[in-house]
N, CA, C and O atoms as CSV, one atom per row, in Angstrom:
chain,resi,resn,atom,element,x,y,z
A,1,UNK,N,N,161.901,26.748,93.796
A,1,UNK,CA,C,161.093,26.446,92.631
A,1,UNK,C,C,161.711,27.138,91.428
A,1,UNK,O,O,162.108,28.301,91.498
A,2,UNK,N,N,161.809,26.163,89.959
A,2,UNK,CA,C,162.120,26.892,89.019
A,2,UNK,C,C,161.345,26.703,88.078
A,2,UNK,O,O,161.044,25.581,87.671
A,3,UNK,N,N,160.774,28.142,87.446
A,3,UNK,CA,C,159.823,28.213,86.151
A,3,UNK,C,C,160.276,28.465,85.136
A,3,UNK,O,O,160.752,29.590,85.286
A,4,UNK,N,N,160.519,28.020,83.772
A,4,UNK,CA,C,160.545,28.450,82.972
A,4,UNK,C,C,158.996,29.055,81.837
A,4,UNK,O,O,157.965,28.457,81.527
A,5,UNK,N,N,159.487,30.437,81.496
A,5,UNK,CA,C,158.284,30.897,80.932
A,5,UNK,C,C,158.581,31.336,79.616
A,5,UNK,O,O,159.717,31.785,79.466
A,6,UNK,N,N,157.805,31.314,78.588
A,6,UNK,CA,C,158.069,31.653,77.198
A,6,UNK,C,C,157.627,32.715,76.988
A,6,UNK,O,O,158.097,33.018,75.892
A,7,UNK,N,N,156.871,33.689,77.404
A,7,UNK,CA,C,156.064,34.613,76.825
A,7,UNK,C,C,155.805,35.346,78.082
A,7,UNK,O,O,155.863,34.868,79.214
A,8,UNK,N,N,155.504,36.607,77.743
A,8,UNK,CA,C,155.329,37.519,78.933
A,8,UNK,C,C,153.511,37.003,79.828
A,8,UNK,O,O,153.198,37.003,81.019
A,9,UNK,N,N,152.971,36.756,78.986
A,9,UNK,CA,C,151.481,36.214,79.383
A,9,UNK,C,C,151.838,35.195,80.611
A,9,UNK,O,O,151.390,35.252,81.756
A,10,UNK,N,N,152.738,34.274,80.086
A,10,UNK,CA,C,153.238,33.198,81.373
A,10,UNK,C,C,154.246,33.967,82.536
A,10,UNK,O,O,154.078,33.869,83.751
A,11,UNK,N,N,154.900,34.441,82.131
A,11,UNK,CA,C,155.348,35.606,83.075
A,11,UNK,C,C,154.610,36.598,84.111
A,11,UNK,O,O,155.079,36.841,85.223
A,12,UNK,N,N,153.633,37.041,83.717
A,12,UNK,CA,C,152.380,37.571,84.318
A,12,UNK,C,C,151.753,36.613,85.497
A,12,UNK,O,O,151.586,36.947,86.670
A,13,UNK,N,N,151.391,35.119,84.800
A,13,UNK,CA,C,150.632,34.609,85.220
A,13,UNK,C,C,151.245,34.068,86.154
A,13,UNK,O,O,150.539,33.645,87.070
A,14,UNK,N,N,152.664,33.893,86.260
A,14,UNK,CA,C,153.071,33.617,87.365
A,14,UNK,C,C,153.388,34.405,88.595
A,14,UNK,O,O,153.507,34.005,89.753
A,15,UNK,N,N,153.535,35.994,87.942
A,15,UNK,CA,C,153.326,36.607,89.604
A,15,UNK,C,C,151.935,36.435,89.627
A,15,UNK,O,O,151.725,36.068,90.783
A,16,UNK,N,N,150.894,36.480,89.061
A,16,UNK,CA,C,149.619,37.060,89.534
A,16,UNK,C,C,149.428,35.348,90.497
A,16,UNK,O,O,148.885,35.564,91.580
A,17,UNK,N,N,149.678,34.200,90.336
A,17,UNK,CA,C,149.573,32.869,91.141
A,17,UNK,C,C,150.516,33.443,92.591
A,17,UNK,O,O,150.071,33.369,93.736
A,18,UNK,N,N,151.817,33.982,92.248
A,18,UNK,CA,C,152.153,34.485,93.747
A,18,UNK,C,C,151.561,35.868,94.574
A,18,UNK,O,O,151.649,35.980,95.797
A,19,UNK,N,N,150.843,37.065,93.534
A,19,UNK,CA,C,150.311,37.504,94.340
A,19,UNK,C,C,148.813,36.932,95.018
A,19,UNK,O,O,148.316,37.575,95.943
A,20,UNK,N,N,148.166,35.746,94.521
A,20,UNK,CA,C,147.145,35.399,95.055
A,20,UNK,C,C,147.243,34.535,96.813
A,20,UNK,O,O,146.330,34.259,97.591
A,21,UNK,N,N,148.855,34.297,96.936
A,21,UNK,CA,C,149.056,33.491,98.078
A,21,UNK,C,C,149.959,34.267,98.943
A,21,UNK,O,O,150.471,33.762,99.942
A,22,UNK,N,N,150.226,35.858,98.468
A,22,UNK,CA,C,151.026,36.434,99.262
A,22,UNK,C,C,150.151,36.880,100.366
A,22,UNK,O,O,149.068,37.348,100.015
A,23,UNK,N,N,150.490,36.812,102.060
A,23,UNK,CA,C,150.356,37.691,102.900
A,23,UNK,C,C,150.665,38.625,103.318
A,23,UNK,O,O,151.638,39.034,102.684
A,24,UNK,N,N,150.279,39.536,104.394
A,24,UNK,CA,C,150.455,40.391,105.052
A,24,UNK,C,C,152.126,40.285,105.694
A,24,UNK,O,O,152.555,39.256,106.215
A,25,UNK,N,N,153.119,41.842,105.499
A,25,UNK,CA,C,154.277,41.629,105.615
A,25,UNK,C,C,155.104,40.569,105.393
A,25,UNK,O,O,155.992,40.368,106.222
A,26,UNK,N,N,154.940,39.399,103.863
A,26,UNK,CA,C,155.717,39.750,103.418
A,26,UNK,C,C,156.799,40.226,102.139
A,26,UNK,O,O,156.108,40.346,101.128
A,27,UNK,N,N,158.277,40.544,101.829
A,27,UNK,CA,C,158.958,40.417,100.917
A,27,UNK,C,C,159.241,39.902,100.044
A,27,UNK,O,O,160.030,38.976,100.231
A,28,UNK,N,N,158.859,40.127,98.822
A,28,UNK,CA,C,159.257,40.079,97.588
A,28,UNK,C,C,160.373,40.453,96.950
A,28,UNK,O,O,160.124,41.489,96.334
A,29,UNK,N,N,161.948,39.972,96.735
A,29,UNK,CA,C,163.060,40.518,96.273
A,29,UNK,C,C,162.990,40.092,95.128
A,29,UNK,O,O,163.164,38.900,94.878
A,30,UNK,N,N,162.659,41.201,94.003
A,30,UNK,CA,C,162.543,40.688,92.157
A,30,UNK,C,C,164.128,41.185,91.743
A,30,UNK,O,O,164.450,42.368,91.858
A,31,UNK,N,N,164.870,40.370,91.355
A,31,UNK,CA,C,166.198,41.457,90.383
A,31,UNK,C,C,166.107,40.417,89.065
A,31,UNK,O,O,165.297,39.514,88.855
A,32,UNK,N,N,166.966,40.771,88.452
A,32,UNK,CA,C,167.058,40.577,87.253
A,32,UNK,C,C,167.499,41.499,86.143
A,32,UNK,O,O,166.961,42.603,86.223
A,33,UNK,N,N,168.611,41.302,84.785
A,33,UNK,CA,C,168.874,42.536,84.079
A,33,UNK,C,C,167.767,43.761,83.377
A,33,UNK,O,O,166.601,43.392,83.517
A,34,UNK,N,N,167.855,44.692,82.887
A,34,UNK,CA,C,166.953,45.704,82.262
A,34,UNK,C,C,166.215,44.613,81.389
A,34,UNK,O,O,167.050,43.873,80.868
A,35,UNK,N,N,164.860,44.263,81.049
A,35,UNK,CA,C,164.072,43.996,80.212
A,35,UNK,C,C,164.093,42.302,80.499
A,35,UNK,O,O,164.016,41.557,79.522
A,36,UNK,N,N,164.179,41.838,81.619
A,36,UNK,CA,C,163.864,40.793,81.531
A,36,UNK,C,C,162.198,40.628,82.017
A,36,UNK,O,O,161.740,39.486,82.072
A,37,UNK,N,N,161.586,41.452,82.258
A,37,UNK,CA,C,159.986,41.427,82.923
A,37,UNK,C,C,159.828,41.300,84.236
A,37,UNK,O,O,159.226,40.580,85.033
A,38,UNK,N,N,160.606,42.286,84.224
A,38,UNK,CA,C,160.445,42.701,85.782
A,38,UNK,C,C,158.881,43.370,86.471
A,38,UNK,O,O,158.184,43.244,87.478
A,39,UNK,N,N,158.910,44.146,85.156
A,39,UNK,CA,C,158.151,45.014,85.237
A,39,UNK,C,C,156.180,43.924,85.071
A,39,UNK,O,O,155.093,43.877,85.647
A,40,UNK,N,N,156.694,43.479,84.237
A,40,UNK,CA,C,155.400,42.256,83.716
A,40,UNK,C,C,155.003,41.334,84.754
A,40,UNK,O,O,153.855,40.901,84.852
A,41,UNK,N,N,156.255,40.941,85.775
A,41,UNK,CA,C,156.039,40.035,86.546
A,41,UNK,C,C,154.705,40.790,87.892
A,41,UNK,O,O,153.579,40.481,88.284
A,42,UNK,N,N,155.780,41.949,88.195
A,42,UNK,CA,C,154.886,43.104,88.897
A,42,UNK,C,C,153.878,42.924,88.917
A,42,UNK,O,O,153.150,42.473,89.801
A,43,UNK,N,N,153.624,43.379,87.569
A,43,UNK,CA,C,151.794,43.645,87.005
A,43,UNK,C,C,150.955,42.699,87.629
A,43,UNK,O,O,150.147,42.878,88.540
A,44,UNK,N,N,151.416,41.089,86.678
A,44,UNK,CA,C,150.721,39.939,87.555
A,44,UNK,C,C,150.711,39.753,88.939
A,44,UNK,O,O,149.818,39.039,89.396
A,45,UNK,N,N,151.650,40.329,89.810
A,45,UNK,CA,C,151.638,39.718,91.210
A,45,UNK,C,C,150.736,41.232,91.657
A,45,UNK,O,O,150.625,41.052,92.870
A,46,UNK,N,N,150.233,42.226,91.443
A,46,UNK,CA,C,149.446,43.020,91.408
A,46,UNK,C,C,148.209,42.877,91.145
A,46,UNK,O,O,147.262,43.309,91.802
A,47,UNK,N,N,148.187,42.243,90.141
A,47,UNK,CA,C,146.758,41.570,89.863
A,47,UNK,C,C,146.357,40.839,90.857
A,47,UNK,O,O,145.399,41.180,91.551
A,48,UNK,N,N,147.156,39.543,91.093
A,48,UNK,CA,C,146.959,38.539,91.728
A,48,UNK,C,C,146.627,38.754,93.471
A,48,UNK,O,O,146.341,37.913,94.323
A,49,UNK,N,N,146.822,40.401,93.578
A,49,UNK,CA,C,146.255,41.078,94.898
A,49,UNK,C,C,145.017,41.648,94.894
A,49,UNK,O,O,144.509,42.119,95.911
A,50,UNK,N,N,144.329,41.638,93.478
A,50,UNK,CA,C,143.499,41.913,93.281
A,50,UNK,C,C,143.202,43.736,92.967
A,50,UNK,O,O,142.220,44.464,93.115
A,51,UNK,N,N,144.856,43.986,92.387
A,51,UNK,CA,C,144.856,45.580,92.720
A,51,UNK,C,C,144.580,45.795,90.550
A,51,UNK,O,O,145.456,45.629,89.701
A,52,UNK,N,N,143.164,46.169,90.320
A,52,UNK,CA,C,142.799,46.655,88.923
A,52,UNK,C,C,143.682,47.913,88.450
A,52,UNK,O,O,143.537,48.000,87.231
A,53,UNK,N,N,144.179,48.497,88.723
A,53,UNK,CA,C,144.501,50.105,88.703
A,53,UNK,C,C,146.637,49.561,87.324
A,53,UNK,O,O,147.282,48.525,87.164
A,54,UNK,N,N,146.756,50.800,86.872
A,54,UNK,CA,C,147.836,50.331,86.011
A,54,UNK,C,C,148.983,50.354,87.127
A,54,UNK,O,O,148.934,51.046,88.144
A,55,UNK,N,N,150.290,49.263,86.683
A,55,UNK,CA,C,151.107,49.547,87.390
A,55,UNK,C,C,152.444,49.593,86.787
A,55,UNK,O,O,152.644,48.812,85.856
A,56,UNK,N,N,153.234,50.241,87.093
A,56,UNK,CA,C,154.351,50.756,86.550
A,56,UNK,C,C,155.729,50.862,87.242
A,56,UNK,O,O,155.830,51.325,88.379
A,57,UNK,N,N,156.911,50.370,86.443
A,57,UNK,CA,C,157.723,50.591,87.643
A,57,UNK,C,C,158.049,52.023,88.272
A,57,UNK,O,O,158.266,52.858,87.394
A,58,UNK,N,N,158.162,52.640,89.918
A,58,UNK,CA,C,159.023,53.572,90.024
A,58,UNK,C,C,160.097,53.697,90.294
A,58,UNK,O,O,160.681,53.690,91.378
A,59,UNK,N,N,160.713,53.936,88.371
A,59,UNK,CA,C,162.410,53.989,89.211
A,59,UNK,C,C,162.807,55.351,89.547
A,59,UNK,O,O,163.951,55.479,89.983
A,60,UNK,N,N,161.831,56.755,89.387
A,60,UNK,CA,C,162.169,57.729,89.636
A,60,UNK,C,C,161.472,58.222,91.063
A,60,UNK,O,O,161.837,59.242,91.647
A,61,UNK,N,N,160.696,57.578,91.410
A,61,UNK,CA,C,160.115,57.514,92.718
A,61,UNK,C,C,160.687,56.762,93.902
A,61,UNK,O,O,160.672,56.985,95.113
A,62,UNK,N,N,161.139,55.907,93.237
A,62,UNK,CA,C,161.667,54.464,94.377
A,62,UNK,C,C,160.484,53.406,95.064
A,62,UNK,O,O,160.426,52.202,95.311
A,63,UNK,N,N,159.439,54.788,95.243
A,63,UNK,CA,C,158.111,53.348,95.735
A,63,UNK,C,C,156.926,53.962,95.171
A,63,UNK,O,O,156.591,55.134,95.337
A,64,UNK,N,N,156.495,53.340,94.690
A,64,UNK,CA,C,154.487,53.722,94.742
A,64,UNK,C,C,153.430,52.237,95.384
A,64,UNK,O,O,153.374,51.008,95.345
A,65,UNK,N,N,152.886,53.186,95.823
A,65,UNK,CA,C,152.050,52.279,97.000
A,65,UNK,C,C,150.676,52.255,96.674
A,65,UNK,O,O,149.922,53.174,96.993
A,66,UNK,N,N,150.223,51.000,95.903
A,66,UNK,CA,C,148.634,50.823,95.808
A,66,UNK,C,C,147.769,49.811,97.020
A,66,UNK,O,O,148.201,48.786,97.545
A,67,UNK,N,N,146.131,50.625,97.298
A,67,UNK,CA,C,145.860,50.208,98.248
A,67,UNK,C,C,144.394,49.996,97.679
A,67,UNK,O,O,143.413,50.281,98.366
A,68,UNK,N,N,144.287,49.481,96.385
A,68,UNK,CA,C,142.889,48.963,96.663
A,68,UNK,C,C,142.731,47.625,95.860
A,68,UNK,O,O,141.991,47.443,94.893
A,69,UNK,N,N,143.670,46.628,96.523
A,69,UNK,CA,C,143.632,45.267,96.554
A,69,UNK,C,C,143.121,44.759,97.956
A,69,UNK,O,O,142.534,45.337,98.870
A,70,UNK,N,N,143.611,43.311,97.767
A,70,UNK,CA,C,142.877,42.984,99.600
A,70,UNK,C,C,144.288,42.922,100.348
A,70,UNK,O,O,144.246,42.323,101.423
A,71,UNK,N,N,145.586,43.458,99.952
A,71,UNK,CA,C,146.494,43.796,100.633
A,71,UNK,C,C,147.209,45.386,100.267
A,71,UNK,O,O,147.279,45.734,99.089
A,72,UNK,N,N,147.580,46.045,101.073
A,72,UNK,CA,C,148.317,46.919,99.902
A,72,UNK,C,C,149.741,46.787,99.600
A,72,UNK,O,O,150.637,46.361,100.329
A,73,UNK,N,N,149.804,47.289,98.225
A,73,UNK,CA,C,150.991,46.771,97.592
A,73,UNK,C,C,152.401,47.637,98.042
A,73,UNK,O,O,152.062,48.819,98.069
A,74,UNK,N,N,153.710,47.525,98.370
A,74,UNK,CA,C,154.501,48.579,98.454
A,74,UNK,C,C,155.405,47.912,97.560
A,74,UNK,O,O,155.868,46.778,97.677
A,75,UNK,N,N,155.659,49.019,96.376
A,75,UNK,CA,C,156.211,48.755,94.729
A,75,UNK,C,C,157.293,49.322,94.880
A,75,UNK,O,O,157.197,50.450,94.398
A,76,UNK,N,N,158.778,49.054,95.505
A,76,UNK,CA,C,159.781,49.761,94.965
A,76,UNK,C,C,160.613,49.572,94.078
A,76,UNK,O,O,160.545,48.352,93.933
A,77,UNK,N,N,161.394,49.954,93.345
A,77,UNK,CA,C,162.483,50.005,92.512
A,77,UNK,C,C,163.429,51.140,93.014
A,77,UNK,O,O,163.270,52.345,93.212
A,78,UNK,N,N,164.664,50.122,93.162
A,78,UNK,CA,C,166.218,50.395,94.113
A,78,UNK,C,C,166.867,50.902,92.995
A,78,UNK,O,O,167.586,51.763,93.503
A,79,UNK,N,N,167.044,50.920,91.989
A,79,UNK,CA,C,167.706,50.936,90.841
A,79,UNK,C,C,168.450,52.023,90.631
A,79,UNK,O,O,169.507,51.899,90.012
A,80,UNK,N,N,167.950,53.536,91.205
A,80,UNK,CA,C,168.722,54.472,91.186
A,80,UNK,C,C,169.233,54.791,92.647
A,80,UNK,O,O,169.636,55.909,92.966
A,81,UNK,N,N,169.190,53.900,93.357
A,81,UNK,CA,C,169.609,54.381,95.047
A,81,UNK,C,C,171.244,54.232,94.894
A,81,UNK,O,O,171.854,53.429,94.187
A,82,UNK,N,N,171.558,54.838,95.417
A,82,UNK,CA,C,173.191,54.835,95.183
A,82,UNK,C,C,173.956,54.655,96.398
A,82,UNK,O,O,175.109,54.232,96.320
A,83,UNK,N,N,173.297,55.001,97.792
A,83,UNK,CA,C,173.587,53.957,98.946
A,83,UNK,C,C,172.207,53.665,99.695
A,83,UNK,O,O,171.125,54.251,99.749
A,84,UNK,N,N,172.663,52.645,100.177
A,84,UNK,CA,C,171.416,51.837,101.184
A,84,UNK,C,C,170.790,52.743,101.997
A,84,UNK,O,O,169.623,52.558,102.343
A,85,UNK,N,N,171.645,54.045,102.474
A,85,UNK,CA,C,171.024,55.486,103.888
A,85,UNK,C,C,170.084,55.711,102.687
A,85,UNK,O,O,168.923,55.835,103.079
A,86,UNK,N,N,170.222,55.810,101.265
A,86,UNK,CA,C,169.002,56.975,100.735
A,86,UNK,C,C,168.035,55.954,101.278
A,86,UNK,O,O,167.098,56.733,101.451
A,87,UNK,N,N,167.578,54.816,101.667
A,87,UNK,CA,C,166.397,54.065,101.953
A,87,UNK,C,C,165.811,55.036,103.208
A,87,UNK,O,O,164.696,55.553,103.282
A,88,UNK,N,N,166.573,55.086,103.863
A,88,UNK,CA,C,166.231,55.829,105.541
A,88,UNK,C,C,165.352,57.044,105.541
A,88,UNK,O,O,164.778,57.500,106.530
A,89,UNK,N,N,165.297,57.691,103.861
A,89,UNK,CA,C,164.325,58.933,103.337
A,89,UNK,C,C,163.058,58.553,103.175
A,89,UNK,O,O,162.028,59.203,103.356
A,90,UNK,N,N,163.223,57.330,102.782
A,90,UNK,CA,C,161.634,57.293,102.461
A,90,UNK,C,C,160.914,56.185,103.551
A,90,UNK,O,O,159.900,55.530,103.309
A,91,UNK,N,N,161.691,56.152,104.779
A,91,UNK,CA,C,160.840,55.361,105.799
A,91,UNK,C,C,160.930,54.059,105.463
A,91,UNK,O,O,159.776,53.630,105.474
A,92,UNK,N,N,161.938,52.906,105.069
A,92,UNK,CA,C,161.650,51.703,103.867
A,92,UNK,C,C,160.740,50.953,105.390
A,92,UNK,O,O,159.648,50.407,105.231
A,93,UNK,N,N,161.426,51.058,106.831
A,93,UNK,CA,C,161.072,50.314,108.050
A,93,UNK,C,C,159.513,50.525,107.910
A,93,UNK,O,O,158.933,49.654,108.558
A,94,UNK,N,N,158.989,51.045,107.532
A,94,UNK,CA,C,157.119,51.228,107.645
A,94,UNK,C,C,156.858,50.096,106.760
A,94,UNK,O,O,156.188,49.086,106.972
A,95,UNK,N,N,157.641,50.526,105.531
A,95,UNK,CA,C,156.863,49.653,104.935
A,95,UNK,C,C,157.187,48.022,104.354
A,95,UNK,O,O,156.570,47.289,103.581
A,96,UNK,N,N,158.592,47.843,105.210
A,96,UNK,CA,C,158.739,46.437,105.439
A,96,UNK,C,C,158.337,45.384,106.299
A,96,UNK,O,O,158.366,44.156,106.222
A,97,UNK,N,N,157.775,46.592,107.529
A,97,UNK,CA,C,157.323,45.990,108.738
A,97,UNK,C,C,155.444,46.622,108.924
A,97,UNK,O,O,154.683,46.854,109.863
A,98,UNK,N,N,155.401,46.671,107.737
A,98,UNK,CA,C,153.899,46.967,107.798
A,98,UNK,C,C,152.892,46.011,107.445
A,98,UNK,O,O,153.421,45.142,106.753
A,99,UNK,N,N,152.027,45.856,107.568
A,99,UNK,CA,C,150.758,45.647,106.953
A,99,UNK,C,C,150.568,44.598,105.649
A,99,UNK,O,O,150.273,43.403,105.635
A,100,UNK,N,N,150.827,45.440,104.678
A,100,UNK,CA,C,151.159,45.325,103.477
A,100,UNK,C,C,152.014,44.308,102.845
A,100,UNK,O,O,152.556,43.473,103.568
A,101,UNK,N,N,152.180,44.290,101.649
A,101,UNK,CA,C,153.444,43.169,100.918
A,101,UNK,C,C,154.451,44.106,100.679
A,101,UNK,O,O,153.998,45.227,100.910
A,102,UNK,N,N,155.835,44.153,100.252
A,102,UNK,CA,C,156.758,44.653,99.530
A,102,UNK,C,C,156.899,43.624,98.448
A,102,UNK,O,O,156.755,42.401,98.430
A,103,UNK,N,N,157.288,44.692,97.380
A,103,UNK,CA,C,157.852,44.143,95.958
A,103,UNK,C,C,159.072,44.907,96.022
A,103,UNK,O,O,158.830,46.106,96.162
A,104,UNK,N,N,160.637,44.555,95.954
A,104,UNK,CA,C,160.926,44.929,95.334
A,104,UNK,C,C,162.078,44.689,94.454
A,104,UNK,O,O,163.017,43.915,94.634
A,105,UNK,N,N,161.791,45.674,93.240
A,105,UNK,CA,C,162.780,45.952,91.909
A,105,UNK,C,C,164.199,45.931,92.136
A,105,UNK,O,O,164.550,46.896,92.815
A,106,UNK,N,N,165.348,44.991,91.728
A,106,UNK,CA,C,167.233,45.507,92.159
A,106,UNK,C,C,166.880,45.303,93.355
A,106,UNK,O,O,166.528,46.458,93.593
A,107,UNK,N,N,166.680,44.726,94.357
A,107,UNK,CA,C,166.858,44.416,95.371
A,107,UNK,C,C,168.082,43.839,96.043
A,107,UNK,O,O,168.289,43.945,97.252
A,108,UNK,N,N,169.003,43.127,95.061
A,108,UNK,CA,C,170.322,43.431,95.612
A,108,UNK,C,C,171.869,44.535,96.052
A,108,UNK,O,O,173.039,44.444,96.424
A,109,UNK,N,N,170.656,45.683,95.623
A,109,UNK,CA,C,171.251,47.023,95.680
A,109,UNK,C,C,171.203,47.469,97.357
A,109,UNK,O,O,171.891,48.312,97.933
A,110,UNK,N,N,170.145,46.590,97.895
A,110,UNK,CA,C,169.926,46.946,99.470
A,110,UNK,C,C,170.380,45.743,100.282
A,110,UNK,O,O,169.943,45.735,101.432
A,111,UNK,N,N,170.972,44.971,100.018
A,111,UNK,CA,C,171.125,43.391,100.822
A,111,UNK,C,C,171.313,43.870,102.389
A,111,UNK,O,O,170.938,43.244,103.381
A,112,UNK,N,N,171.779,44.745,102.365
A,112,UNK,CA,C,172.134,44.627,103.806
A,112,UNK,C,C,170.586,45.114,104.657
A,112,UNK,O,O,170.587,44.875,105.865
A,113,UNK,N,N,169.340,45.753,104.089
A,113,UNK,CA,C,168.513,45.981,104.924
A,113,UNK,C,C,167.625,45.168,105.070
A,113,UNK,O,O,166.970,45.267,106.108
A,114,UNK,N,N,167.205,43.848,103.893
A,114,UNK,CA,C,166.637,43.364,103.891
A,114,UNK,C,C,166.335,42.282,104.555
A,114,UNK,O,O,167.267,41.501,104.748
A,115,UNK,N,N,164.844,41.882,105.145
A,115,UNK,CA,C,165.334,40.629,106.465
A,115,UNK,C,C,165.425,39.431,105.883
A,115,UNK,O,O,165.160,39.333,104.684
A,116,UNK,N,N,165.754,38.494,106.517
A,116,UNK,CA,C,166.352,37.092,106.253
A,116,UNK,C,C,165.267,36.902,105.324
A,116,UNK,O,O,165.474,37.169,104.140
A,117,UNK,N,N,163.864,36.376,105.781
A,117,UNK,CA,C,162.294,35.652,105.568
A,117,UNK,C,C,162.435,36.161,104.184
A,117,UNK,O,O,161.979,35.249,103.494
A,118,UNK,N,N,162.875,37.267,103.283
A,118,UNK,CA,C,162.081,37.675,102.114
A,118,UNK,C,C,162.601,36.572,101.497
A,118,UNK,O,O,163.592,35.859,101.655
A,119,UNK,N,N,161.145,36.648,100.334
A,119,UNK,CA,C,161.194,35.585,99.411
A,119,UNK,C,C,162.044,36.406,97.846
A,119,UNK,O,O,161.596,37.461,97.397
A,120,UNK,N,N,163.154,35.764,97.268
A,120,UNK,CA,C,163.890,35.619,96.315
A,120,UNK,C,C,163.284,35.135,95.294
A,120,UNK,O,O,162.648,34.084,95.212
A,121,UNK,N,N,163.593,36.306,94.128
A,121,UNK,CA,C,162.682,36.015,92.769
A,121,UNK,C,C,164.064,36.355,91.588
A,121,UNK,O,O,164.675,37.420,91.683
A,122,UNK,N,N,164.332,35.597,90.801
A,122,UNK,CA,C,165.452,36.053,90.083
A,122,UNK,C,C,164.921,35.385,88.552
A,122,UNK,O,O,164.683,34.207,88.284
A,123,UNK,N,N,164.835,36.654,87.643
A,123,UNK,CA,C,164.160,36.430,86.522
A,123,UNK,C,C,165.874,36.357,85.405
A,123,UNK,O,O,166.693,37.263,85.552
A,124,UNK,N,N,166.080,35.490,84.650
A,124,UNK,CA,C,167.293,35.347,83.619
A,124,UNK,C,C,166.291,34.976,82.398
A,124,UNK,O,O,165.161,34.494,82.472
A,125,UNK,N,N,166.934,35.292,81.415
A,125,UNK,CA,C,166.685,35.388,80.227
A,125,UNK,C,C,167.801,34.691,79.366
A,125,UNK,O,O,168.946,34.898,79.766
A,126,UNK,N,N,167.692,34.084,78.511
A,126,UNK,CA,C,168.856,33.059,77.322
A,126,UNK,C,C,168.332,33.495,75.999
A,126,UNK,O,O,167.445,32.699,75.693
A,127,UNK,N,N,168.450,34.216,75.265
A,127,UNK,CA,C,168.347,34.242,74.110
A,127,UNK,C,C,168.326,33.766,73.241
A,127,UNK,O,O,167.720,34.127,72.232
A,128,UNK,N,N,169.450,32.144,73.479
A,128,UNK,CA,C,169.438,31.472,72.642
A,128,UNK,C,C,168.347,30.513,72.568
A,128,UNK,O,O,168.066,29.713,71.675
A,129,UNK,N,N,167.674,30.803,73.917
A,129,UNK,CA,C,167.070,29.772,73.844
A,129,UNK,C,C,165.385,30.181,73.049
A,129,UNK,O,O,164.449,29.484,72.655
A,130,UNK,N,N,165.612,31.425,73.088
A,130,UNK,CA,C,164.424,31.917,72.391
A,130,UNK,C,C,164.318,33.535,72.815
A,130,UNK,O,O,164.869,33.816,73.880
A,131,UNK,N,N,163.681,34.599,72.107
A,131,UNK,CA,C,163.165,36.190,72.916
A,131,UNK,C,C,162.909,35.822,74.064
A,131,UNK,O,O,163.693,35.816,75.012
A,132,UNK,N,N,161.601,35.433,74.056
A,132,UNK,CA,C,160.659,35.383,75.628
A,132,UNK,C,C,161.306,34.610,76.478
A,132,UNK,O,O,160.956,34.640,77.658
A,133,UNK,N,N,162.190,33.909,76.140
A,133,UNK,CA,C,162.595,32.701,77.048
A,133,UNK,C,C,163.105,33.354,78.279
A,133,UNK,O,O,163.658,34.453,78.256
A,134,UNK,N,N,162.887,32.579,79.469
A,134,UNK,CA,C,162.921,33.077,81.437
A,134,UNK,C,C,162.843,32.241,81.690
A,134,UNK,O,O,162.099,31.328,81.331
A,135,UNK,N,N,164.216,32.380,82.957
A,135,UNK,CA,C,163.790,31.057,83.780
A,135,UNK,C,C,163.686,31.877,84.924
A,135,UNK,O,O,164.380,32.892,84.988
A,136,UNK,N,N,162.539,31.428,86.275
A,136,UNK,CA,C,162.389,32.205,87.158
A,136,UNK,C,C,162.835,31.675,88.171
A,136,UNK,O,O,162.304,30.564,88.138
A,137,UNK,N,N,163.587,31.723,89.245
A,137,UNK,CA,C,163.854,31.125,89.876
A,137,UNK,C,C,163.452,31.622,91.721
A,137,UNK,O,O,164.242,32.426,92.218
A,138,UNK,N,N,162.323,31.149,92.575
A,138,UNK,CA,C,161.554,31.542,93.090
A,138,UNK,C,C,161.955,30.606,94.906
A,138,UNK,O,O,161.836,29.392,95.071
A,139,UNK,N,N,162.423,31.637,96.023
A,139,UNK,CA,C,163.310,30.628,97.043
A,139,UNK,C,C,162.489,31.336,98.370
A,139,UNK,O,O,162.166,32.523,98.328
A,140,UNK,N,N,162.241,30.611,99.355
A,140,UNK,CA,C,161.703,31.549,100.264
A,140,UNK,C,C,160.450,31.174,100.621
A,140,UNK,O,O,160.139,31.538,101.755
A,141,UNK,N,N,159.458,30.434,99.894
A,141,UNK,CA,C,158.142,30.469,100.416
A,141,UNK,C,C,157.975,29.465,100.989
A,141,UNK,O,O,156.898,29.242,101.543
C-alpha cells in the first residue's frame, strides 16, 4: 500500500488507522530520514492502541514500553545502536516474541534480527513536492 500524506494530521491519522488493526506480536519496521514523522506517525499508531499518555521517541533509551492501551506498545529507536549484539542488552527476544506490538524507529540498523512477518513502513519526503509532502509506503499486512 502507498499513501501519500500532506500534513502531519494525515500522517498521524494514518498510524493511528494501523494502530487500530494491529495485533498481538506483531512488527512494525518505521525508517525513514531525520524529520520525516517518524516520530508523528508513532504518536498516531499509539493512539490508535488506544494508549492516551505522551509519546516520544527513545533514541537515548532504545525502547520505552507503554501499557495502558488494549495492547502494550514496545517503542524502540535503533538509531544509536552501533551493532545488532547491543540489542542482546536489552532482551529485544521478549519483546519481539511477546505479547505486545513492536514499533520500531531505523529499523534497518537491525535487519539481521528481525523476523521475516514484520510489517515495513518507509516514510520519504519530496520537497519539491511540497514541506509536508510523504509518501508512505506500507508492505506486510
Amino acid at each position: 500500500m502507498k499513501k501519500v500524506t500532506v500534513s502531519a494530521e494525515e500522517t498521524f491519522e494514518l498510524g493511528l488507522a494501523l494502530g487500530r488493526q494491529a495485533k498481538p506480536g506483531q512488527i512494525y519496521c518505521l525508517d525513514g530520514d531525520l524529520g520525516v514523522g517518524k516520530t508523528v506517525f508513532t504518536q498516531g499508531f499509539a493512539a490508535g492502541l488506544g494508549i492516551g499518555e505522551p509519546v516520544s521517541s527513545p533514541t537515548f533509551t532504545i525502547i520505552q514500553q507503554y501499557d495502558s492501551g488494549r495492547l502494550p506498545l514496545y517503542h524502540f529507536d535503533v538509531y544509536r545502536i552501533g551493532d545488532v549484539s547491543e540489542m542482546d542488552e536489552i532482551g529485544w527476544e521478549d519483546f519481539f516474541y511477546g505479547d505486545g506490538v513492536c514499533l520500531i524507529e531505523w529499523s534497518q540498523l537491525i535487519l539481521e534480527i528481525l523476523p521475516e512477518h514484520a510489517v515495513r513502513i518507509q516514510i520519504k519526503k519530496d520537497l519539491e513536492k511540497g514541506f509536508d509532502y510523504r509518501e508512505i509506503t506500507v508492505e506486510g499486512l
